[in-house]
PATOR-544558 format. One record per residue (C-alpha): x, y, z; residue in three letters. Coordinates in steps of 0.001 Angstrom, whole numbers, padded with zeros to 6 digits, always signed. Layout:
<kolkols>
XYZAla
...
</kolkols>
This chain:
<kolkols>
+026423-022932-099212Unk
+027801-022652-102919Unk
+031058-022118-103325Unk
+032981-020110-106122Unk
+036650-020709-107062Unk
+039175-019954-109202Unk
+041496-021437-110923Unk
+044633-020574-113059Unk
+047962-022365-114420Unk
+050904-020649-113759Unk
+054655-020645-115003Unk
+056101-023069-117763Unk
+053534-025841-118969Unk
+053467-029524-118450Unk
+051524-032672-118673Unk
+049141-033153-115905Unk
+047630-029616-115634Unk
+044657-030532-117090Unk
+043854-033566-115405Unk
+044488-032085-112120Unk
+041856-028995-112923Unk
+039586-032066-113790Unk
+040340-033660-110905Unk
+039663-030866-108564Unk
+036377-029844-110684Unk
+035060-033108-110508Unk
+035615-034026-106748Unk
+034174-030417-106085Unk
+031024-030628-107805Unk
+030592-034302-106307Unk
+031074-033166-102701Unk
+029729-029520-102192Unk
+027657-027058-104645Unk
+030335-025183-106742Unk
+030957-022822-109419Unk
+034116-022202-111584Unk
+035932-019535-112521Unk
+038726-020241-115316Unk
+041369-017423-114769Unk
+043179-017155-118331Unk
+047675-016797-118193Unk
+048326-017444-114813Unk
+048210-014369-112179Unk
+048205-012190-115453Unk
+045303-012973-115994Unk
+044348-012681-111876Unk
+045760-008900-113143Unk
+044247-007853-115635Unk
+040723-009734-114235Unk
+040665-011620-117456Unk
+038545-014611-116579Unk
+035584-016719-117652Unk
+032799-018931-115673Unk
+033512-022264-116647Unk
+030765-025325-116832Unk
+030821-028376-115841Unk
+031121-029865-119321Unk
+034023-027723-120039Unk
+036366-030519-117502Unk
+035455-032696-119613Unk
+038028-034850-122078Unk
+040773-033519-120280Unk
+042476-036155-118907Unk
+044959-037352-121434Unk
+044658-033587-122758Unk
+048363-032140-122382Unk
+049358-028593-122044Unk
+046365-026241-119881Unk
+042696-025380-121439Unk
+043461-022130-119202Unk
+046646-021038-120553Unk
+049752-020096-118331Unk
+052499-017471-118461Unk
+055354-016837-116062Unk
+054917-013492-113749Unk
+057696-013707-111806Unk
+057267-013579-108408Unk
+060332-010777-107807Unk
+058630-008501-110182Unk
+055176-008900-107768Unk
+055434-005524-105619Unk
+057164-003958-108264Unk
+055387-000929-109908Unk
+056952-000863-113275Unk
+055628+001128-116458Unk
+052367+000472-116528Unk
+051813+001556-113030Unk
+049897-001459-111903Unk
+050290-002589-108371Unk
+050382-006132-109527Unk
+049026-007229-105411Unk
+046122-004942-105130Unk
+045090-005867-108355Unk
+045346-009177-107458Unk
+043279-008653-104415Unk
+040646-006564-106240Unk
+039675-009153-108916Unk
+039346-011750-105964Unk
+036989-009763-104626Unk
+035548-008658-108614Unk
+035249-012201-109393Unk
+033469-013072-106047Unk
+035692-016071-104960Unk
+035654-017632-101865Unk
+039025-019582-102826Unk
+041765-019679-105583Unk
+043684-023069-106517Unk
+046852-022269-108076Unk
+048429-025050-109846Unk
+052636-024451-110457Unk
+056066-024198-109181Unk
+058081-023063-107398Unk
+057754-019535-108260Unk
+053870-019719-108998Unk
+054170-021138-104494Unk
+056177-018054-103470Unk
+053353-016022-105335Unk
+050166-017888-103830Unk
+051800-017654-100199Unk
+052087-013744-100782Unk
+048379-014153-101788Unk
+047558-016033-098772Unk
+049290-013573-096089Unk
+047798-010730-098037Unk
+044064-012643-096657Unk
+043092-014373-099497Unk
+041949-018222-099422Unk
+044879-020488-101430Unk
+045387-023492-102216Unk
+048404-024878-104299Unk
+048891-027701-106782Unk
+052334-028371-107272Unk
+053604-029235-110958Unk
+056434-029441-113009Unk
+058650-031398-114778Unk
+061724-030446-112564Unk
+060265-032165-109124Unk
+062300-029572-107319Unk
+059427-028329-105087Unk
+060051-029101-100982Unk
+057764-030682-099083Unk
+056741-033057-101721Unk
+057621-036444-103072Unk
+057097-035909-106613Unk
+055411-033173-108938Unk
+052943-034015-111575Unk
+054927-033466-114804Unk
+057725-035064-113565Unk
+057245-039233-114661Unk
+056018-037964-118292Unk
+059033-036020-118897Unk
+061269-038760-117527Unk
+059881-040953-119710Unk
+060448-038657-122563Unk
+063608-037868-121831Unk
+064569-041062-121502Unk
+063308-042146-124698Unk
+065690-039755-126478Unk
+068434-040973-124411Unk
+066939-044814-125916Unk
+066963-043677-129898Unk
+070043-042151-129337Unk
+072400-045117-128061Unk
+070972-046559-131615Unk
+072853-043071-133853Unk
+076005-043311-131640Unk
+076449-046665-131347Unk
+076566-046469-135306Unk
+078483-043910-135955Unk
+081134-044192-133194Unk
+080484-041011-131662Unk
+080321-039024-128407Unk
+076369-038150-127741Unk
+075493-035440-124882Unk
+071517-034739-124171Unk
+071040-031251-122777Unk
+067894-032224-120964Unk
+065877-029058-119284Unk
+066733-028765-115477Unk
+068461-025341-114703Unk
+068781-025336-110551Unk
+067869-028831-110078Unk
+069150-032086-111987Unk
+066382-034925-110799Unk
+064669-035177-114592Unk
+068640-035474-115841Unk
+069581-037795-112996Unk
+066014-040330-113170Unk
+066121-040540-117378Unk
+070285-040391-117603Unk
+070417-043762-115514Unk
+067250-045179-117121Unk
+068503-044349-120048Unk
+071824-045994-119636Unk
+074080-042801-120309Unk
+077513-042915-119019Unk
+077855-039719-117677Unk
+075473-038039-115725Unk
+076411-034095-114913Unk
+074000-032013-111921Unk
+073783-028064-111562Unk
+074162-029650-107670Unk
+077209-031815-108122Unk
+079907-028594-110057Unk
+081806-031418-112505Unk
+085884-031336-114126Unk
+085605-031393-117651Unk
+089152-033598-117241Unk
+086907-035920-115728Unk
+084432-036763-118026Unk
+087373-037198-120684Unk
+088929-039700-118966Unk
+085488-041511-118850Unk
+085053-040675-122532Unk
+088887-042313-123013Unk
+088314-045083-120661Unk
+084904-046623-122454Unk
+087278-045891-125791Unk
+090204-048585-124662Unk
+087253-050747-123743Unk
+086426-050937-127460Unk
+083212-049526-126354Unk
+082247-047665-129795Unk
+080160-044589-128415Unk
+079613-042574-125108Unk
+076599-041021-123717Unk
+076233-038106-121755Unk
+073043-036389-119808Unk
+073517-033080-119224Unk
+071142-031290-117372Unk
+070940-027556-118834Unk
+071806-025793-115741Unk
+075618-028299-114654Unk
+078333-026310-114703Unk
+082147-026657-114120Unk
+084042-026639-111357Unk
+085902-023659-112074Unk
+082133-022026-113390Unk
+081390-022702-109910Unk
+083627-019936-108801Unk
+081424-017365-110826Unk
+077624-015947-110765Unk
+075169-017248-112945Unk
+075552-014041-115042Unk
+079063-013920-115212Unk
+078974-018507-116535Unk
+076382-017390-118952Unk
+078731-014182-120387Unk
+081429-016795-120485Unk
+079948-019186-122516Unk
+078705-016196-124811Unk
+082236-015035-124713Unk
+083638-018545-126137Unk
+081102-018361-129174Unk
+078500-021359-127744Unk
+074841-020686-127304Unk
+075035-023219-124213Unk
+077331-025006-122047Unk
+076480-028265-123774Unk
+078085-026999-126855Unk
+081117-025693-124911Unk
+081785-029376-123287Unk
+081527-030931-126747Unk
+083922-029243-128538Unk
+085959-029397-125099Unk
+085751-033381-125620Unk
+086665-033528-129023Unk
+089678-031373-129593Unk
+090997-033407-126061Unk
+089724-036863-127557Unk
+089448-036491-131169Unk
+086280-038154-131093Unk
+083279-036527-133075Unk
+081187-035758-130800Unk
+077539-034367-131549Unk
+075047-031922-128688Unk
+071041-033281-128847Unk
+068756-030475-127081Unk
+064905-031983-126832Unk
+064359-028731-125121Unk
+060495-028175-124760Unk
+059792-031845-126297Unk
+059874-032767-122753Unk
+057116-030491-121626Unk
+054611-031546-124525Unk
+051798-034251-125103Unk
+049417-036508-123258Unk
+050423-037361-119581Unk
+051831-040554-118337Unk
+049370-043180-116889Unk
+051091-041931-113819Unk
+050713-038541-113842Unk
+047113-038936-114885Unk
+046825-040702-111804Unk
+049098-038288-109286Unk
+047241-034828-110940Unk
+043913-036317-110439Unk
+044882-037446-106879Unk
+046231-034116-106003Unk
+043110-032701-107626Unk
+040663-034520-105636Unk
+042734-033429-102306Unk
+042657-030077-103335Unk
+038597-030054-103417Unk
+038945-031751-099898Unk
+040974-028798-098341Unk
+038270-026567-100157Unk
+035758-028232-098484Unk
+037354-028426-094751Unk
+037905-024709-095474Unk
+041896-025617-095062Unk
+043496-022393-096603Unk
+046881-021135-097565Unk
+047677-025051-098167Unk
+049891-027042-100854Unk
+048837-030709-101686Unk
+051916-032848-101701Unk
+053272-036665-101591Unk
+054522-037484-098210Unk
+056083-040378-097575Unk
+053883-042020-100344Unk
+050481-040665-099180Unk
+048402-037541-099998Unk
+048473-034818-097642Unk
+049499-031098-097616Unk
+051957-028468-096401Unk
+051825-025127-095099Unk
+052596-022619-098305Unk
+054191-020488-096013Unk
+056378-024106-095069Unk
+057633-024738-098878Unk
+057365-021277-100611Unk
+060988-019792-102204Unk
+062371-023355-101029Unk
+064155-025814-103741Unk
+064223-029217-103295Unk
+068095-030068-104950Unk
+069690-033491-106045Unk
+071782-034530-102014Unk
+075126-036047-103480Unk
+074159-038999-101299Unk
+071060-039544-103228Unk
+069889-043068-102992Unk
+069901-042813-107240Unk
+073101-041040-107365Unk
+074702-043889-105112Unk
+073955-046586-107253Unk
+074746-044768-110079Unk
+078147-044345-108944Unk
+078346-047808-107463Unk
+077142-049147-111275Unk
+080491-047019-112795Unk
+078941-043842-114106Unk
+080540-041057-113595Unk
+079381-037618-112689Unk
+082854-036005-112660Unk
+082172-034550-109200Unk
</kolkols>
């Protein structure tokens, strides 16, 4: 019996996408007769029923291709049964281009938001199955995310060149590296990267704190400090506040980011000149890691397996350091967040950096 499926990217971009669509293509047309439908912008384009039938040469070349041949977009997943001014019931449109397209299953390959949607998909009847990428690992249920190792390595790399800028010019370095309700990417590349301060949206830090870790590597003679930020840390007393009301009050105090605000915190208290590096969307870009190559074509190749079992409404994950799957309905709206007493984040502490907690 053939069987026709569609794919789609959804949410922010990362490498790995395309090597796990070739990895599920491939494994599919080795094990069962298949056809392919490429659904364009995530579930917009599951929407609007803007889709193409895809060949086998077009899976092709795509493993060390970064970014998705399908394009993605973020629909967020609290707008889904909203009908807003278009007057499109975003679900039973949804529903009706399943049908349109004549699918028999749709892999979904995101995060956590792109999960929440596919499990909505999957209670409404529809046959799911979930690939879960991004470069924030903050997805439950699973080991590691594709996406994840490249943008360590990335981010650690900037964290590398700049030891070489502030070692030179005596200054105070903090990289705002992406991560806005979890801090793993910030907390795997700050310690590879040798920073001395590591600061988590999980672990709320006192800006007094990281001064006196700025002052202390100062009457060491050490000639520079380095700081990982992840984008989302905030202070103790921000803690006190909803997001809204920390971003208005960083607005309020004339910085585009929280980054910026610490900086100029740490040099009026220090009088150290002390600089802000965003990579920003750097870490998203390019060719995957050897690793992720590896992982997205793994998770790929399990996907087509729980196509062919017929195992619906699924999510392929690393368990304990094997292959397997969870439940959607298990790991859907769920983050997986930095514990303080992270294995990482103990030896971090126990090597003298400080996360100002």
């Amino acid at each position: 019996m053939k069987r026709r499926i569609g794919i789609l990217t959804s949410g922010g971009d990362c490498p790995g996408l395309n090597a796990a669509i070739r990895g599920v293509a491939l494994a599919a047309h080795n094990m069962f007769d298949v056809e392919f439908v490429g659904i364009a912008d995530g579930y917009q384009g599951l929407i609007d029923g803007d889709y193409k039938e895809m060949k086998t040469s077009d899976f092709h070349g795509l493993l060390t291709l970064g970014g998705t041949i399908l394009g993605t977009r973020r629909t967020p997943y609290r707008n889904m049964r909203k009908i807003e001014e278009d007057n499109v019931d975003k679900v039973a449109s949804m529903k009706k281009n399943y049908k349109k397209m004549g699918l028999d299953c749709l892999v979904t390959l995101g995060g956590n938001g792109t999960h929440k949607t596919a499990n909505l998909l999957a209670e409404e009847g529809l046959n799911v199955i979930g690939l879960p990428k991004t470069i924030d690992n903050d997805i439950w249920g699973t080991d590691v995310t594709f996406g994840f190792h490249t943008a360590v390595d990335l981010a650690t790399e900037v964290i590398d060149r700049i030891h070489t800028t502030a070692n030179s010019h005596q200054r105070v370095m903090i990289i705002e590296i992406m991560g806005n309700k979890a801090g793993w990417l910030t907390l795997y590349s700050g310690v590879a990267g040798g920073a001395d301060v590591v600061l988590l949206p999980e672990m709320p830090y006192d800006p007094n704190k990281v001064i006196e870790a700025v002052e202390k590597r100062t009457s060491k003679d050490r000639r520079f400090t380095i700081i990982a930020l992840a984008e989302g840390a905030f202070t103790k007393e921000a803690a006190k506040m909803k997001r809204k009301e920390r971003a208005a009050a960083i607005k309020e105090a004339g910085f585009s980011s929280n980054s910026f605000m610490l900086a100029d915190t740490i040099q009026n208290a220090t009088g150290l000149e002390t600089r802000v590096v965003v990579p920003g969307h750097y870490l998203r870009g390019g060719s995957p890691s050897p690793y992720d190559r590896l992982l997205a074509t793994q998770f790929g190749v399990y996907g087509a397996q729980l196509i062919r079992d017929e195992n619906y409404g699924q999510t392929v994950a690393m368990i304990d350091g094997k292959i397997g799957h969870n439940p959607l309905s298990a790991v859907a709206g769920i983050t997986k967040f930095v514990p303080k007493d992270d294995q990482i984040v103990r030896a971090a502490k126990d090597m003298g950096i400080c996360f100002a907690d």
